[in-house]
KEVEXTOR-695199 format. One record per residue (C-alpha): residue number from 1; residue in three letters; y, z, x. Coordinates in Angstrom, 3 decimals. Layout:
! residues N
R;NUM;ALA;Y;Z;X
...
END
This chain:
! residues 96
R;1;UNK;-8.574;3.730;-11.550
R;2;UNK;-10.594;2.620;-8.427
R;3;UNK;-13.842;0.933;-9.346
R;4;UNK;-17.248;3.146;-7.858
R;5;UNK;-18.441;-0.195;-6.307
R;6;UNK;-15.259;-0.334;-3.914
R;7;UNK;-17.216;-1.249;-0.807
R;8;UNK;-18.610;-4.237;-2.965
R;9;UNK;-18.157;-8.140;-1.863
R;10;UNK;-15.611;-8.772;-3.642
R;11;UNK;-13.524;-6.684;-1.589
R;12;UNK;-13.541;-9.104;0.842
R;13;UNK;-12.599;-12.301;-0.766
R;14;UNK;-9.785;-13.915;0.099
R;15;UNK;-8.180;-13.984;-3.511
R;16;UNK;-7.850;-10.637;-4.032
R;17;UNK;-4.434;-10.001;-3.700
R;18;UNK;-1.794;-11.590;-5.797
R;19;UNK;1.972;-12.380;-4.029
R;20;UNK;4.064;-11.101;-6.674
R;21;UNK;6.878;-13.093;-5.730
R;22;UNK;8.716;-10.173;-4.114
R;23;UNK;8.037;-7.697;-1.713
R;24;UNK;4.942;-6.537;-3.421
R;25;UNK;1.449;-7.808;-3.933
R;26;UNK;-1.251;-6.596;-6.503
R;27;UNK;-4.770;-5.321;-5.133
R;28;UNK;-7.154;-7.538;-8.332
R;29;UNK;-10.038;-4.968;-6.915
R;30;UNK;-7.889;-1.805;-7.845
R;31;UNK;-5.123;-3.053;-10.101
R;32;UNK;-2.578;-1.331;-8.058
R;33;UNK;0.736;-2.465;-6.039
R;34;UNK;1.194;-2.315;-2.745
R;35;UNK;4.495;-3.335;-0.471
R;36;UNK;3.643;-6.107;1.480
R;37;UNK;4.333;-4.375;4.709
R;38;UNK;3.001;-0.662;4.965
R;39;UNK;5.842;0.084;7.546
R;40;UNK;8.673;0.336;5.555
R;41;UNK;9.382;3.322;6.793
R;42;UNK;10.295;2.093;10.261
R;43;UNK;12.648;-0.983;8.322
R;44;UNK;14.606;1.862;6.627
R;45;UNK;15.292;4.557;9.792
R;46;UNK;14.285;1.799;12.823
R;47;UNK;15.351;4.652;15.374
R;48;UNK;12.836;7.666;14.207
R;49;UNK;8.966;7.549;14.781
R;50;UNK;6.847;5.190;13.067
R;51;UNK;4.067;7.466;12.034
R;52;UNK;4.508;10.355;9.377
R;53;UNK;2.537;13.620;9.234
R;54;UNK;1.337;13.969;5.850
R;55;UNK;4.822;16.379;4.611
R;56;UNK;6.692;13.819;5.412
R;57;UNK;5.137;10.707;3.898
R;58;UNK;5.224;12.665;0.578
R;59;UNK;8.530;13.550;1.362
R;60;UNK;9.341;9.817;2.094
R;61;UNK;7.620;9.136;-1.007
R;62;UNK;9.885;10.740;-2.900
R;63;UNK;12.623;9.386;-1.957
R;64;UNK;11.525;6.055;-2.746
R;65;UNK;11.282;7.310;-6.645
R;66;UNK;14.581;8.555;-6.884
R;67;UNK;17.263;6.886;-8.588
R;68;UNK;16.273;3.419;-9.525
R;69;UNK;13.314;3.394;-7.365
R;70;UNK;13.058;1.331;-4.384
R;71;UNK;12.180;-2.211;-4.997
R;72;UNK;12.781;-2.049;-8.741
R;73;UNK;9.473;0.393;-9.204
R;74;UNK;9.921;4.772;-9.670
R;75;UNK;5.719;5.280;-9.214
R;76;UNK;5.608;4.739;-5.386
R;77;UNK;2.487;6.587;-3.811
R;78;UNK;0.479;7.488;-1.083
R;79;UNK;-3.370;5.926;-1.517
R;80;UNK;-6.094;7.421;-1.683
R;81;UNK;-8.488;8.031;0.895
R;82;UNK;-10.619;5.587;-0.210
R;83;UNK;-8.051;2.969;-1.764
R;84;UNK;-6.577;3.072;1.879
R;85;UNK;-10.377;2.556;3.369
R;86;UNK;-10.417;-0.411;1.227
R;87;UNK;-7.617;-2.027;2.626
R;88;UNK;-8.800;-1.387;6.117
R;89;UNK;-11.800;-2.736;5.520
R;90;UNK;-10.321;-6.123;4.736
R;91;UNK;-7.465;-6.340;7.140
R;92;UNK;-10.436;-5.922;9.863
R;93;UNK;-12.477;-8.519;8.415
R;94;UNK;-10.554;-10.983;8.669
R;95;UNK;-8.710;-10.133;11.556
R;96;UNK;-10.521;-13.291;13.414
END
């Protein structure tokens, strides 16, 4: 569940992601898990385009739940509109 205050302060201090030790971190605004880099996409098929039009990113999705998952996790997803502002917001504030 995203908090209502979002766009609060405390999404910009500097502890509010957690290293989980792997190729993850976890968001302690949102309580959800990200991959540490939001390319993956490009890692896995380096020769195709970088950017995915929306049927493909769920598509991509998908695939990442299938089987055992990808990374040890099955509930990959795309973010929400404003779960994905949030984490623009940050990356641009301290961008310096």
């Amino acid at each position: 569940m995203i908090p209502e205050d979002i766009d609060n302060p405390l999404s910009t201090q500097l502890m509010r992601f957690n290293d989980n030790g792997d190729v993850t971190v976890t968001d302690n605004l949102t309580g959800l898990m990200w991959t540490k880099d939001a390319n993956i996409y490009k890692h896995h098929y380096p020769t195709k385009i970088a950017w995915l039009d929306w049927q493909h990113a769920i598509d991509y999705i998908a695939g990442l739940n299938t089987g055992s998952g990808t990374y040890g996790y099955t509930d990959w997803r795309l973010p929400s509109r404003k779960e994905l502002r949030s984490l623009w917001e940050v990356q641009n504030r301290f961008k310096h």
